[in-house]
C-alpha positions as CSV (number, residue, x, y, z in Angstrom):
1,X,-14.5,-2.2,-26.1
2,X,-18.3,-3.7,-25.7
3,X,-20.7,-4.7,-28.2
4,X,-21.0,-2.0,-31.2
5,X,-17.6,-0.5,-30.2
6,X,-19.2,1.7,-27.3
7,X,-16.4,2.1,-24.3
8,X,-16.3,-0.1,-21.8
9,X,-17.0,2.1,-18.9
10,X,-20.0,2.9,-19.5
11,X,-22.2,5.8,-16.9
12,X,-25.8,6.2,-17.0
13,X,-27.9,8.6,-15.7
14,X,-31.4,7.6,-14.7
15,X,-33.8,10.9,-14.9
16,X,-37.4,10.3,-13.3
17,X,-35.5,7.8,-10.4
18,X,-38.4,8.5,-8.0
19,X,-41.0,6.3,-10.4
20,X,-41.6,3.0,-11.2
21,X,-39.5,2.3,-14.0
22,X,-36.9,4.8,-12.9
23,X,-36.4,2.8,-9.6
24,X,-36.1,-0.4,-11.8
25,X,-33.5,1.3,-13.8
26,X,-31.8,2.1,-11.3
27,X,-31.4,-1.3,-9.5
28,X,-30.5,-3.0,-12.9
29,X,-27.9,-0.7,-13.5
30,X,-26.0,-0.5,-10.9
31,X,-25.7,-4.0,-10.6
32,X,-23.8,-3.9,-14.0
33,X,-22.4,0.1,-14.2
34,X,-21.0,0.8,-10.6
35,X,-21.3,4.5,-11.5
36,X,-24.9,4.6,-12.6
37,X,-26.5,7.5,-10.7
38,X,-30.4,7.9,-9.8
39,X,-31.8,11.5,-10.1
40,X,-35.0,11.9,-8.5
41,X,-37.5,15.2,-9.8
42,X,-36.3,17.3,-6.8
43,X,-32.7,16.3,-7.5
44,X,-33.0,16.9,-11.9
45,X,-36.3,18.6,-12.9
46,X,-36.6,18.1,-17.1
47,X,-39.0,21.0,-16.9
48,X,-35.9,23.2,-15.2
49,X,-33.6,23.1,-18.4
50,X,-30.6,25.8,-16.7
51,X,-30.3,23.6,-13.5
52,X,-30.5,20.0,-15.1
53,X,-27.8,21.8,-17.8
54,X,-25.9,21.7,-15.0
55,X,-26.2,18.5,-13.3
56,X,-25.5,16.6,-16.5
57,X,-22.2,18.8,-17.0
58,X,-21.4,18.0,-13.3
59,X,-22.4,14.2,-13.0
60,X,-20.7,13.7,-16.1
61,X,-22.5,10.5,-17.4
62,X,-22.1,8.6,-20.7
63,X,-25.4,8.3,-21.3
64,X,-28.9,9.9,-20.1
65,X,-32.2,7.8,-19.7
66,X,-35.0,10.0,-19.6
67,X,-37.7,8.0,-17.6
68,X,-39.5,11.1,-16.2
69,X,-42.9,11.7,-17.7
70,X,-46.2,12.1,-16.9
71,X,-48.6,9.6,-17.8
72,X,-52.0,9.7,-17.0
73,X,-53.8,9.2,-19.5
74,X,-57.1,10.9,-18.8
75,X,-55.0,13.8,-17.0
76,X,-52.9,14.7,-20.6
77,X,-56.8,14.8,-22.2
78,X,-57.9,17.0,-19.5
79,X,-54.7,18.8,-19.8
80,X,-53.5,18.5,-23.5
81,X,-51.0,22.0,-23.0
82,X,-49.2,20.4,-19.8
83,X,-49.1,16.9,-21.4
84,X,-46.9,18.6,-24.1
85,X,-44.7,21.0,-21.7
86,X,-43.9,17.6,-19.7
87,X,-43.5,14.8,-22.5
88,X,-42.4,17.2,-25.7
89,X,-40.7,20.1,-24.1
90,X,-39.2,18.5,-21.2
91,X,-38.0,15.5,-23.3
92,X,-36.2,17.9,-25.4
93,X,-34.5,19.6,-22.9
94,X,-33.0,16.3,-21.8
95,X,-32.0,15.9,-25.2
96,X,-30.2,18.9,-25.7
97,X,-28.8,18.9,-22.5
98,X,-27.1,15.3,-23.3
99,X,-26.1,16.1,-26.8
100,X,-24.4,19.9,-25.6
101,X,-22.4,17.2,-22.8
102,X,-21.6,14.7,-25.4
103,X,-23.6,11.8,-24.0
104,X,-26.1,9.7,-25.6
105,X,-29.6,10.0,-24.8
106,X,-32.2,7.2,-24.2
107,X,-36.0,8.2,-24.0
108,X,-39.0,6.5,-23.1
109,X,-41.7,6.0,-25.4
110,X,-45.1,4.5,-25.8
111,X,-47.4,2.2,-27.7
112,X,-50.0,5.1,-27.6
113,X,-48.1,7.0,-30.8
114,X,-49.9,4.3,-32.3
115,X,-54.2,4.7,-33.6
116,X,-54.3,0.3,-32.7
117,X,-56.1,-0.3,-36.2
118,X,-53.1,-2.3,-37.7
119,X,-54.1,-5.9,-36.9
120,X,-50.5,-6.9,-36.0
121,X,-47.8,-5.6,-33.7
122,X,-46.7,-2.9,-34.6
123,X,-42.7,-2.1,-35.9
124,X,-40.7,0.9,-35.9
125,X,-41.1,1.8,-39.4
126,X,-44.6,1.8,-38.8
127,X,-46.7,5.1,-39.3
128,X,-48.1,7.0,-36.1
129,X,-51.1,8.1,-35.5
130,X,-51.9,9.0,-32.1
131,X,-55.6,9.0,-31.2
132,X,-55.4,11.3,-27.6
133,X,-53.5,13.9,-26.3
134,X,-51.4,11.4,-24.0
135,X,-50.0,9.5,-27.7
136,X,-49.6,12.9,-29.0
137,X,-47.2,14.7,-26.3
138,X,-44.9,11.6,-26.4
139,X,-44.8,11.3,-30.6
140,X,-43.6,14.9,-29.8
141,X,-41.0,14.1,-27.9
142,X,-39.6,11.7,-29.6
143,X,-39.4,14.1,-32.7
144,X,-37.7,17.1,-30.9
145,X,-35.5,14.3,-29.0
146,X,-34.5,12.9,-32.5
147,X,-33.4,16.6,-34.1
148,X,-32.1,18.2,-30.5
149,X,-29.3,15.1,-30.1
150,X,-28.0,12.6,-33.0
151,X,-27.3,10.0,-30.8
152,X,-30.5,9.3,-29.5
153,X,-32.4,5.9,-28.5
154,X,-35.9,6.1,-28.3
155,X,-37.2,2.8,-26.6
156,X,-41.1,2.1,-27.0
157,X,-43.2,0.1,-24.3
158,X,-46.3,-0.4,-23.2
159,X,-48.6,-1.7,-20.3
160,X,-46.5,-1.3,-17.8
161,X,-46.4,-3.1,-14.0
162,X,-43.8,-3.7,-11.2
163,X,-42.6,-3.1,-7.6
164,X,-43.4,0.2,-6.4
165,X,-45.8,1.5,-9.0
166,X,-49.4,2.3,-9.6
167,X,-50.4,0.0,-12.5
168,X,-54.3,-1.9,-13.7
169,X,-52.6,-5.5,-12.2
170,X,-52.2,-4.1,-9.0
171,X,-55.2,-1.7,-9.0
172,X,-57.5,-5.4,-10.4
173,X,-56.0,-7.3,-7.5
174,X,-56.7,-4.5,-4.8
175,X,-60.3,-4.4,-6.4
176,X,-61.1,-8.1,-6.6
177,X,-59.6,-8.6,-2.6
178,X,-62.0,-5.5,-1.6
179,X,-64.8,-7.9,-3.6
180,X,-65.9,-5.6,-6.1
181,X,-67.4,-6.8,-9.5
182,X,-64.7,-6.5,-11.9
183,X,-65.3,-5.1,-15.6
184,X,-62.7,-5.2,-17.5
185,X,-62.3,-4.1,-21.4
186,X,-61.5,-7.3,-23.8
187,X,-61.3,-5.3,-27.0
188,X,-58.3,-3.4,-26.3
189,X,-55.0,-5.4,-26.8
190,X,-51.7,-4.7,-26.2
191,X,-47.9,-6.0,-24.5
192,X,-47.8,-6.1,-21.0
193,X,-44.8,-5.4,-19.9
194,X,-43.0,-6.3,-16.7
195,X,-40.4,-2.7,-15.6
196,X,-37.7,-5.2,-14.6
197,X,-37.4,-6.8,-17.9
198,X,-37.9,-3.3,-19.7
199,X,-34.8,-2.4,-17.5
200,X,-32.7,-5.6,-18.4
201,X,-33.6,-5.0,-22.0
202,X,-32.3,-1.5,-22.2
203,X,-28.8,-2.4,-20.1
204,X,-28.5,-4.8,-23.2
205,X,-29.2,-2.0,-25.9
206,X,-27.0,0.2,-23.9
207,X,-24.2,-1.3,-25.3
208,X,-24.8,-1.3,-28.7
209,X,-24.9,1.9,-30.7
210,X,-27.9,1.9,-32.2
211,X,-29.4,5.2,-33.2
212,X,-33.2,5.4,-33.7
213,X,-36.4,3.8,-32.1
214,X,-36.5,0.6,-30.5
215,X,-39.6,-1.7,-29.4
216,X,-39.3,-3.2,-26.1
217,X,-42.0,-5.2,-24.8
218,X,-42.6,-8.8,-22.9
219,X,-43.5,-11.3,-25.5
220,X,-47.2,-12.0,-26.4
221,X,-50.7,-10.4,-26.9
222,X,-53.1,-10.1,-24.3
223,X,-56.3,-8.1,-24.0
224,X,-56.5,-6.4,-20.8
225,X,-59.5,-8.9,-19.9
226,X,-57.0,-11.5,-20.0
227,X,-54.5,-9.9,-18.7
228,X,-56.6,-9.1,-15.6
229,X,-57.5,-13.0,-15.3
230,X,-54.4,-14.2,-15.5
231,X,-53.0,-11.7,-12.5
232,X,-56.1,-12.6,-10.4
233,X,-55.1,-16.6,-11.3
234,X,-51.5,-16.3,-10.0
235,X,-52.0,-15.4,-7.1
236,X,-55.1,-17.6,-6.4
237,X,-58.2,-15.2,-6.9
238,X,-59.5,-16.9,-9.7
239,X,-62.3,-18.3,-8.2
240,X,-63.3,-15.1,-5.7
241,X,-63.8,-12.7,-8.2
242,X,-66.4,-11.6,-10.8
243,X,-64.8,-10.9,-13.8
244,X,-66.9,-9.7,-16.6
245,X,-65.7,-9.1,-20.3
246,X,-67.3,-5.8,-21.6
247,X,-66.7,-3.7,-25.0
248,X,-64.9,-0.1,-24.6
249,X,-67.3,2.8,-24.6
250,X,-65.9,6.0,-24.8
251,X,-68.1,8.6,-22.9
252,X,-68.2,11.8,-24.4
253,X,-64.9,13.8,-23.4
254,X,-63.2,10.7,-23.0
255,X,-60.2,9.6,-23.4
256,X,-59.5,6.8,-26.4
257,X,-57.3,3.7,-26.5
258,X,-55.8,1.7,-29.4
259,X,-57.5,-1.0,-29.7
260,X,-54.5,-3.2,-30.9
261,X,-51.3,-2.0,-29.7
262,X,-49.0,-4.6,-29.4
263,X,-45.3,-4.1,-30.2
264,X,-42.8,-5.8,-32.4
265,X,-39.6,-6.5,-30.5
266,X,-37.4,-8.5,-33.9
267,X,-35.6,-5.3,-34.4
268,X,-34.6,-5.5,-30.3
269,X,-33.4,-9.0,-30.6
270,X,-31.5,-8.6,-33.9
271,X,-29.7,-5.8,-32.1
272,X,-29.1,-7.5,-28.9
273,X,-29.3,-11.6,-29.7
274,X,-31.7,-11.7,-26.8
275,X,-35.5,-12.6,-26.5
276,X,-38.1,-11.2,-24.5
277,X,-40.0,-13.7,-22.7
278,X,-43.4,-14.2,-22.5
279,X,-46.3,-11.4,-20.9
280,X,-47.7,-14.4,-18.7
281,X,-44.7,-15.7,-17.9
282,X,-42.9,-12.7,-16.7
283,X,-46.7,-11.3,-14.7
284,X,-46.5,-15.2,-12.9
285,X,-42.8,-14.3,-11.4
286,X,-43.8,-10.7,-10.5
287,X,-47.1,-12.4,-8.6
288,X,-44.9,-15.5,-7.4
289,X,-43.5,-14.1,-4.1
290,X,-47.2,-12.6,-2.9
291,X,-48.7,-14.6,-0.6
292,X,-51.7,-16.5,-2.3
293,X,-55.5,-15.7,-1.7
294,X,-57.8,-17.9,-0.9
295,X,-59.9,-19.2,-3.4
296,X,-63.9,-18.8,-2.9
């Protein structure tokens, strides 16, 4: 037996392998589960409930980690009915489909359940509020994930970047090598979160048996003003660039953010004994390995 008094042999199943934190799911687990499996949207389609019914019946995994989702932010507020058929309805046909196979389900969450007018990180107790349609589809889907399969995980992050992915560090270091003026929002704060650690930190919670949400973030606070500065530092473009702090405005039709949504991980590190470690510190080894810029 492991920690909590799950089985040993444990056998995830990564839905949404083809995306950034699914491929960094996928290389963390296998390292520890030889018989994790990676399930692409042409190989497992959540919104396909009879077919993905069978692939979980046939794969026959322990546990399911439902990493598919879509999240564009601006395209769920242009597209509020799809936003909910993909993050509320798909979700829950994961769910079911786990809990009719026995398995445990995991399901990816977000900060954006959250309005961002706390003043502190935000726990799991805390009351949602979601301010756009994007916050809104996933709340959903973590309620119908919660009453379609009892032994559910619902793991919370935010701000994510890493290998492979289309994410504001890499689009504010393709900008500022292109030489545009940068203006970046100060007045939205949050946990940026590195998708390999997110993937370490759920391996650990896989093997306890906690039922329930989970917040699962890098350490820290940053606005994303200073998250973009610190990204353009590492990897030398602090001088080159023109990086100017503005306010949000939200145009009319747009799309709002929480101002303050950073997450509370105590609850993740009582469960698991571990620590996340720092926003900057985990964004500096991301950057390490790329070559350096010049600075101007």
């Amino acid at each position: 037996m492991t920690d909590g008094g799950r089985p040993a042999a444990i056998r995830p199943l990564v839905i949404g392998a083809g995306g950034m934190l699914g491929r960094a799911l996928v290389r963390r687990l296998e390292a520890e589960f030889p018989d994790a499996i990676g399930a692409t949207r042409a190989e497992i389609d959540i919104l396909d409930r009879f077919r993905m019914e069978a692939e979980i019946e046939r794969l026959e995994p322990t546990v399911v980690i439902n990493s598919a989702a879509w999240t564009d932010v601006d395209g769920c507020t242009r597209d509020p009915a799809r936003a909910l058929e993909v993050n509320a309805e798909g979700a829950e046909h994961v769910a079911r489909a786990a809990a009719a196979s026995g398995c445990r389900v995991v399901q990816i969450s977000t900060d954006f359940v959250f309005d961002g007018r706390l003043g502190r990180p935000y726990v799991e107790g805390d009351v949602t509020a979601p301010i756009q349609a994007y916050g809104l589809s996933k709340l959903e889907g973590e309620r119908r994930v919660a009453v379609a399969a009892p032994d559910h995980l619902i793991v919370r992050t935010a701000w994510l970047y890493g290998e492979g992915g289309d994410h504001f560090v890499g689009r504010i270091l393709d900008r500022a090598r292109r030489g545009e003026a940068l203006r970046v929002v100060e007045d939205q704060r949050g946990s940026p979160t590195l998708v390999d650690d997110l993937a370490d930190g759920i391996a650990s919670l896989l093997r306890t048996d906690h039922r329930g949400v989970v917040h699962l973030v890098n350490a820290g606070v940053a606005s994303r003003y200073e998250l973009a500065r610190a990204a353009l530092e590492a990897v030398g473009l602090g001088g080159a660039s023109r990086l100017e702090a503005i306010r949000t405005v939200v145009p009319p039709g747009g799309t709002a953010r929480p101002a303050q949504s950073a997450l509370d991980t105590a609850l993740f590190t009582r469960l698991t004994g571990a620590t996340p470690r720092p926003w900057k510190e985990a964004l500096e080894d991301y950057l390490g390995s790329a070559p350096r810029d010049a600075e101007a």
